[in-house]
C-alpha positions as CSV (number, residue, x, y, z in Angstrom):
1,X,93.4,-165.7,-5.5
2,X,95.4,-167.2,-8.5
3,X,92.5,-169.4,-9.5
4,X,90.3,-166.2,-9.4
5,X,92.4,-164.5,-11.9
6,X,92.3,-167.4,-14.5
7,X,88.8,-168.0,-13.9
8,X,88.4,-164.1,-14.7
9,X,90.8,-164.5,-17.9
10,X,89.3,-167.3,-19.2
11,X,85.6,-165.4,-19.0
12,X,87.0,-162.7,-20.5
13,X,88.4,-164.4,-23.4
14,X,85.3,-166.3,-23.8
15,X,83.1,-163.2,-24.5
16,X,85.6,-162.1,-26.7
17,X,85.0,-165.2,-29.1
18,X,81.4,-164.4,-28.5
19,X,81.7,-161.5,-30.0
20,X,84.1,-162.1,-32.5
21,X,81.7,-165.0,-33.8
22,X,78.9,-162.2,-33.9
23,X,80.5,-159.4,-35.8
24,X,82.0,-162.4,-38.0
25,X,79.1,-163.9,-38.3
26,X,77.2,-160.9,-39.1
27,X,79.6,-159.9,-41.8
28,X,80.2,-162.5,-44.0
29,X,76.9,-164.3,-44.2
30,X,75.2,-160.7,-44.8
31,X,77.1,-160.7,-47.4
32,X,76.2,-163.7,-48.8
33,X,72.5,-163.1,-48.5
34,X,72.9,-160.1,-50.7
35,X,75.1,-162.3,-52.9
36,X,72.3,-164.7,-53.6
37,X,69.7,-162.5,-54.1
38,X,71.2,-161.0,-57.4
39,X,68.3,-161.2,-60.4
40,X,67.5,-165.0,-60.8
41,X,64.5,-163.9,-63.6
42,X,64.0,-160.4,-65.2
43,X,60.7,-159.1,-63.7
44,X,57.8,-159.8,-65.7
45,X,54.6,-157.5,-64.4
46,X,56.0,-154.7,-65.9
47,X,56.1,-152.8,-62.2
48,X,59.1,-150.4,-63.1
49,X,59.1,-147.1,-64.3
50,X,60.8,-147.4,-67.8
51,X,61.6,-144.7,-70.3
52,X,61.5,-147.0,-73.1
53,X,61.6,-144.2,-75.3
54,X,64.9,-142.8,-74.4
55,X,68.1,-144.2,-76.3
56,X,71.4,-143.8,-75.0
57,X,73.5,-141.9,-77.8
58,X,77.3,-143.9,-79.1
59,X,79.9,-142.3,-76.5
60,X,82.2,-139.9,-78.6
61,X,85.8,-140.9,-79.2
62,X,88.4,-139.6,-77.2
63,X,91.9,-138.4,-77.9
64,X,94.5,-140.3,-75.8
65,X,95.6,-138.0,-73.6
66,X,95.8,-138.3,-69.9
67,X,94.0,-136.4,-66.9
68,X,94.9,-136.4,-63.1
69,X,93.2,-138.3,-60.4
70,X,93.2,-138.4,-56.7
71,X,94.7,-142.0,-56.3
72,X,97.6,-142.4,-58.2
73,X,97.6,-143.8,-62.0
74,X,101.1,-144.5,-63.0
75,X,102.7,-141.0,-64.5
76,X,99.5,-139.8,-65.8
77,X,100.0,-135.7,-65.8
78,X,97.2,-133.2,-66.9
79,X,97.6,-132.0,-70.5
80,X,96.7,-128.6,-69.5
81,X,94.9,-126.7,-66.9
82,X,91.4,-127.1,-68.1
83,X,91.5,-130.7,-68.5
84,X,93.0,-130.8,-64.7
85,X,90.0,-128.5,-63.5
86,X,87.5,-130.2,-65.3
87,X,87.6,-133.8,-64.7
88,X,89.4,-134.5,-61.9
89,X,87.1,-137.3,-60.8
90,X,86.3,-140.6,-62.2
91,X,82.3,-139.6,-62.8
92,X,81.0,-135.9,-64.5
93,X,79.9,-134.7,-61.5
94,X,77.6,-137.3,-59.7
95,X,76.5,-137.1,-56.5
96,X,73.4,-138.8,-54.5
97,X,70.6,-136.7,-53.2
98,X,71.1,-138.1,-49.7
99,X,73.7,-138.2,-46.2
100,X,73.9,-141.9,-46.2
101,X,76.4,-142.3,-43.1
102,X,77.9,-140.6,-40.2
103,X,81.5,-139.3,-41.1
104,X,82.6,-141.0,-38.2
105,X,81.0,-144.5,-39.0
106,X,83.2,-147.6,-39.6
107,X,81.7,-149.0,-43.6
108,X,82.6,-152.1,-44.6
109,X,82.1,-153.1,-48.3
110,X,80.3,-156.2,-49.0
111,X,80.9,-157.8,-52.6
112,X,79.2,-160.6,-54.2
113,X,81.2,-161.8,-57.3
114,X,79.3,-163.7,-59.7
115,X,81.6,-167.2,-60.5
116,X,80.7,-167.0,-64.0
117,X,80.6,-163.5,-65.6
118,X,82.9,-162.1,-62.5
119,X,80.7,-158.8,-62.1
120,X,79.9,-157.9,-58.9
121,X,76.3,-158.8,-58.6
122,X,75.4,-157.2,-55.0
123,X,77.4,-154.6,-53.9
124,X,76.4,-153.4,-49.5
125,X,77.9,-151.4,-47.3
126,X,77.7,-152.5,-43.5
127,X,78.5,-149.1,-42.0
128,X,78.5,-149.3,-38.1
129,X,77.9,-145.7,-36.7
130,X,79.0,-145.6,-32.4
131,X,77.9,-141.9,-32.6
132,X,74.3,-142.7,-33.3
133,X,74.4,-146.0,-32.0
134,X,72.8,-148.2,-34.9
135,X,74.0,-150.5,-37.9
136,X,73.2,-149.9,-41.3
137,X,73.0,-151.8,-44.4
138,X,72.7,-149.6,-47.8
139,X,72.4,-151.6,-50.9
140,X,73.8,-150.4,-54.1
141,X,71.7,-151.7,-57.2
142,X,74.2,-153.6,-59.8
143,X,72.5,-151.8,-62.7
144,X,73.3,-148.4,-61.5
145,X,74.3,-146.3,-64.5
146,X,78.1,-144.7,-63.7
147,X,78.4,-141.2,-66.0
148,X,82.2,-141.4,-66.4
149,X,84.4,-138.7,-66.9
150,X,86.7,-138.6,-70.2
151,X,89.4,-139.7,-68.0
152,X,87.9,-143.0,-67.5
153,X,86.6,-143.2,-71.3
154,X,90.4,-142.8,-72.3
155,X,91.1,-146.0,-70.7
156,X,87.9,-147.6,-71.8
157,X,88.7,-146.6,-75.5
158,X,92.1,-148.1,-75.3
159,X,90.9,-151.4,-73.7
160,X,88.2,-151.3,-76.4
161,X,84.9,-151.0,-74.1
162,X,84.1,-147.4,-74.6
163,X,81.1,-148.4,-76.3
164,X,80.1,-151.5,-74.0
165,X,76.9,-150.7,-72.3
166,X,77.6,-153.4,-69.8
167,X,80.9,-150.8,-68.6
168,X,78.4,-148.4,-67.0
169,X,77.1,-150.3,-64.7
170,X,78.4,-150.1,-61.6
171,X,78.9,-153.8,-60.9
172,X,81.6,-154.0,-63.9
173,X,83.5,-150.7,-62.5
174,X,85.8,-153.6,-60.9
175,X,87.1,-154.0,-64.3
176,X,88.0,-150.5,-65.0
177,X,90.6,-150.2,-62.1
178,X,92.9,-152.8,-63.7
179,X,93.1,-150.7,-67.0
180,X,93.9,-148.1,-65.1
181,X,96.3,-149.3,-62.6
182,X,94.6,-147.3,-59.8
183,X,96.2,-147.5,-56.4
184,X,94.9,-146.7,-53.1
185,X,94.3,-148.2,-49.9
186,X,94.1,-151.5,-51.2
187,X,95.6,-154.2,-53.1
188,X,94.2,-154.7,-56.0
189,X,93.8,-151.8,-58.5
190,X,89.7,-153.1,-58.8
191,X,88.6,-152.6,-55.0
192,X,90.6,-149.2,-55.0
193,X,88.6,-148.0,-58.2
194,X,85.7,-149.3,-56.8
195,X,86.3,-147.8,-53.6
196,X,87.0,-144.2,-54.7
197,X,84.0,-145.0,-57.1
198,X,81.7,-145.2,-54.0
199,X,83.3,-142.7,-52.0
200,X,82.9,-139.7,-55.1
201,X,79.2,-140.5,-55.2
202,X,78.2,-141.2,-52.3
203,X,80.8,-140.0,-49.8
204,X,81.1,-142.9,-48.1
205,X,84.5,-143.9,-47.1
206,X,85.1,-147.6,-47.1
207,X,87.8,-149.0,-44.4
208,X,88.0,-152.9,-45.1
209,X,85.9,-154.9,-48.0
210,X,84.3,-158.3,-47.9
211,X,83.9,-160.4,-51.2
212,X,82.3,-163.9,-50.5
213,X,80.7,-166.1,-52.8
214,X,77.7,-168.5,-52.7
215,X,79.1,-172.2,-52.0
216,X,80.3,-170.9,-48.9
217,X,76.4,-169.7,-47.5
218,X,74.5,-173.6,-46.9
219,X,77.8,-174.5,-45.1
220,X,77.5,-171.4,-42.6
221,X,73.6,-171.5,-42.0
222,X,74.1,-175.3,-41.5
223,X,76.9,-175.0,-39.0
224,X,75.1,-172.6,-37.0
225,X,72.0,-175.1,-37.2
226,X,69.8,-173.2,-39.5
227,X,67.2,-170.2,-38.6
228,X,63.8,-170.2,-37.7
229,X,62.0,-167.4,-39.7
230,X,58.0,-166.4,-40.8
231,X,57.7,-166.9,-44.5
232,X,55.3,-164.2,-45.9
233,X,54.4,-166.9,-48.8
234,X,53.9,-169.8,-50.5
235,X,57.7,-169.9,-52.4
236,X,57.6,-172.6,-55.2
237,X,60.3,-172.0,-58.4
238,X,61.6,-174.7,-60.5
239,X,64.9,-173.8,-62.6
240,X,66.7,-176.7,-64.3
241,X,69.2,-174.9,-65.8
242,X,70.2,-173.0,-62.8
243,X,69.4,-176.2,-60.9
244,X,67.8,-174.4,-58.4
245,X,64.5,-175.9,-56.8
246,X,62.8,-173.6,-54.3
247,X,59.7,-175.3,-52.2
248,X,58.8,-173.3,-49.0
249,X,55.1,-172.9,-47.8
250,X,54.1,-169.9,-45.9
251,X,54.1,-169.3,-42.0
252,X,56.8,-170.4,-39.6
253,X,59.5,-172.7,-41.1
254,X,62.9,-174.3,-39.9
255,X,65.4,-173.6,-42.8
256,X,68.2,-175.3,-43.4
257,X,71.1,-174.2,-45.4
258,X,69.6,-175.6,-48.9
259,X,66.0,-173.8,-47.6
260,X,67.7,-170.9,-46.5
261,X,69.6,-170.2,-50.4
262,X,66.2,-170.9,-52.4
263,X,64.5,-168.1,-49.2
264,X,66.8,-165.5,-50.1
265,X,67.2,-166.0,-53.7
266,X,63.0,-166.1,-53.8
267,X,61.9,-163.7,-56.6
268,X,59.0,-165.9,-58.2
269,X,57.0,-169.0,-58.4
270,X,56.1,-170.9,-61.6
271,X,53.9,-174.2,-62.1
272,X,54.4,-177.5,-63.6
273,X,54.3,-175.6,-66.9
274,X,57.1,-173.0,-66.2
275,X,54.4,-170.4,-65.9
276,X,54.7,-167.3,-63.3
277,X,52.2,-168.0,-60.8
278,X,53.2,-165.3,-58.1
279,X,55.9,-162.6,-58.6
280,X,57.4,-159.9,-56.0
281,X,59.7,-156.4,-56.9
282,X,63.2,-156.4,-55.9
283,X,62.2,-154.3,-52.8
284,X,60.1,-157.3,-51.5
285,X,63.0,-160.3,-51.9
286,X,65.6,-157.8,-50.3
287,X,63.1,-157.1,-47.3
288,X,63.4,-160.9,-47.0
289,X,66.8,-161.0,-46.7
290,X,67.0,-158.4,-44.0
291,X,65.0,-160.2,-42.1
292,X,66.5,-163.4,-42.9
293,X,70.0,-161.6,-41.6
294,X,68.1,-160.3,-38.2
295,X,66.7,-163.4,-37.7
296,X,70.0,-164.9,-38.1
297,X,71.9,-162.5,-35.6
298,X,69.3,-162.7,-33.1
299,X,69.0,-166.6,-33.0
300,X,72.7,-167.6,-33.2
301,X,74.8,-164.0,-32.0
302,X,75.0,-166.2,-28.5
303,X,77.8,-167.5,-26.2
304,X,76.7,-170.5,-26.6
305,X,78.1,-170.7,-30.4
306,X,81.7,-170.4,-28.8
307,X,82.6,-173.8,-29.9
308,X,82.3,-173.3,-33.7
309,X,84.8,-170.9,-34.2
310,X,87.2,-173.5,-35.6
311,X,84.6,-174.8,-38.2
312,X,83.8,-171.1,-38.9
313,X,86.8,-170.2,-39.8
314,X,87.6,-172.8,-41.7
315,X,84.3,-171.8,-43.9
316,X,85.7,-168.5,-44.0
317,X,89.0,-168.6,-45.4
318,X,87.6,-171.1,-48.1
319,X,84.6,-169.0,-49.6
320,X,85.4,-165.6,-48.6
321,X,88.6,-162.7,-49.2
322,X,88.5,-159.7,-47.2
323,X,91.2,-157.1,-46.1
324,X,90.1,-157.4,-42.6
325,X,93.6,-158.7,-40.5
326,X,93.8,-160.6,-37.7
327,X,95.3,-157.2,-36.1
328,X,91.9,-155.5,-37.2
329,X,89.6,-157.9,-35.6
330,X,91.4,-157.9,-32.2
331,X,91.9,-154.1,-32.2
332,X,89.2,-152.5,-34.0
333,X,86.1,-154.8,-34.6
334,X,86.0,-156.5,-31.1
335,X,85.5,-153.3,-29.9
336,X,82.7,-152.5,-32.0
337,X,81.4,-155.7,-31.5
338,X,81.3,-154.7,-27.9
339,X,79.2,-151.7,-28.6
340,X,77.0,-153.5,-30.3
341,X,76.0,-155.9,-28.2
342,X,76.1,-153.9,-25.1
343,X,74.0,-150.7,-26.2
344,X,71.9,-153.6,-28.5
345,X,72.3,-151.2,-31.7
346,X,69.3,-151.6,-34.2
347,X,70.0,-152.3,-37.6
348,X,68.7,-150.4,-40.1
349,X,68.4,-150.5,-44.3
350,X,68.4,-148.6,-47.3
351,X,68.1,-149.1,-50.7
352,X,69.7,-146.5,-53.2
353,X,67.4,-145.9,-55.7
354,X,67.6,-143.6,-58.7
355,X,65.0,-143.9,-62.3
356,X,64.6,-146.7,-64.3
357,X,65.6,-146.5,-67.9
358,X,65.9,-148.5,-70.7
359,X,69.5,-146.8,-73.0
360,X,71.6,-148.5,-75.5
361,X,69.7,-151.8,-75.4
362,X,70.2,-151.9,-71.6
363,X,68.3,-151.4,-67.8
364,X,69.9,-148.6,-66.3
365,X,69.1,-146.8,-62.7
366,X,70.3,-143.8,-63.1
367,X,70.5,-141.3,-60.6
368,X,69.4,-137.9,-61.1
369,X,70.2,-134.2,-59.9
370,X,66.1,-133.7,-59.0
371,X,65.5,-137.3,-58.0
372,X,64.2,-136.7,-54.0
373,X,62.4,-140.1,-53.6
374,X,64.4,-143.3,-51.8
375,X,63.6,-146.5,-50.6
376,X,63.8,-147.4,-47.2
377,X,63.3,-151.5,-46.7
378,X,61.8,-151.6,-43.4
């Protein structure tokens, strides 16, 4: 009878790890993917919808005064009651055209940090919704234009960005938070201004973040002994100075970790010459990488890959920071985990889109009040 009860234990336990590998597994080299598929070249077939003729006016000078806010930001009080009515958020108003998640769904925020400029390059959402019974993986385009209130353009003006064009976009919002010393849930005054950030426009309230970056990815998809995956294409792209060689022929192919990075970070092909041969949108490459991910998940989210735990976490607590506690895993995600391989929950993506436009020298996305159209990467 004893023996029984181990045996049960240890079975337990094991699927446990199983599904602690899988959720782990599932969040951290998702984000990655999305990491490395961040802009290698600026398209070149002219495929997006540019207002070229629209020019983004100098943003006015503000008086340093100081607004309210719904985190807290050191003393700051309103100056009077129409400044406290009238921007009491961090953007002038904006708001996406569309229900992204469930109010009930667990969102975790993926971040991809670029190791050189420190933007965040690819910024996801892995929102996990037990009421509907699904996954979902919304992108958030790093060019996304960010209409900030004159709160925000206070601090901007005294940290002398106010007339950067690279501080709208919403993948230097990070940035902000410091100037502002904007507390929350988190840490670091950056992920709670980004946080809030996401949560005014999109209503989406993030729980735990995720921000990996790209050494970490070969070591993962080697560990876990690669995936095997259709290639739509011939991929061939040459980049010294990035010192990035992609060659992948089309149909069914074994990639490696090395394979694997030059798959997801596919965007063109050039010849001996440096000329574009073969070019695809954005929506194409990140189509890839979802089904690079499901490929992944489906291939090694197995008990089988019990036994590299160790190695994985090892990977993890090199390449990656997160908020996610060991208390959070054992309590919270296992559980989803559960759900998630028990009811076999689909996974589905979305792309937030908005129109192109070309302002103050820069490509924006900027969304708009009548904009009804999205993109749904199938």
């Amino acid at each position: 009878m004893g023996q029984k009860k181990i045996f049960s234990k240890k079975k337990n336990l094991t699927f446990k790890k199983a599904l602690l590998i899988w959720m782990v597994s599932l969040i951290v080299l998702g984000g990655m993917i999305f990491l490395l598929g961040k802009f290698v070249l600026s398209d070149s077939n002219g495929s997006s919808d540019v207002d070229n003729d629209l020019t983004y006016p100098p943003v006015k000078s503000y008086e340093p005064i100081s607004f309210p806010t719904p985190g807290k930001i050191g003393n700051d009080k309103p100056s009077d009651e129409e400044n406290s009515d009238k921007f009491q958020g961090l953007t002038n108003g904006m708001k996406y055209h569309e229900k992204l998640v469930d109010e009930s769904s667990r969102n975790i925020l993926f971040i991809g940090q670029d190791r050189i400029s420190g933007l965040y390059d690819t910024i996801g959402i892995l929102s996990i919704d037990r009421k509907n019974k699904k996954l979902k993986i919304i992108m958030i385009p790093r060019d996304l234009y960010i209409d900030y209130s004159s709160r925000v353009k206070h601090y901007l003006e005294e940290n002398g960005r106010l007339n950067d064009p690279d501080f709208y976009k919403i993948n230097a919002a990070h940035l902000i938070g410091p100037y502002m010393k904007y507390e929350g849930k988190f840490g670091a005054y950056s992920m709670n201004f980004l946080v809030e950030l996401i949560k005014e426009i999109f209503d989406i309230e993030v729980h735990d973040y995720v921000r990996v970056n790209t050494e970490g990815f070969v070591q993962i998809v080697d560990l876990f002994g690669g995936v095997d995956i259709n290639v739509p294409y011939d991929m061939h792209y040459d980049d010294i100075y990035q010192d990035l060689h992609i060659h992948i022929n089309k149909g069914w192919n074994h990639l490696d970790g090395k394979k694997a990075e030059g798959f997801v970070r596919y965007r063109q092909s050039n010849d001996e010459m440096g000329n574009i041969t073969h070019s695809i949108g954005d929506y194409e490459r990140k189509k890839n990488q979802i089904n690079f991910i499901k490929a992944f998940i489906e291939q090694h989210g197995t008990m089988s890959n019990i036994d590299k735990l160790p190695s994985l976490i090892s990977t993890l607590n090199k390449y990656m920071k997160h908020s996610i506690g060991v208390g959070d895993v054992l309590t919270t995600y296992i559980g989803y985990a559960k759900d998630v391989v028990l009811y076999k929950y689909p996974i589905e993506t979305y792309t937030v889109t908005g129109k192109d436009k070309y302002m103050n020298q820069r490509y924006y996305i900027v969304i708009e009040n009548d904009n009804k159209t999205s993109k749904v990467v199938d």
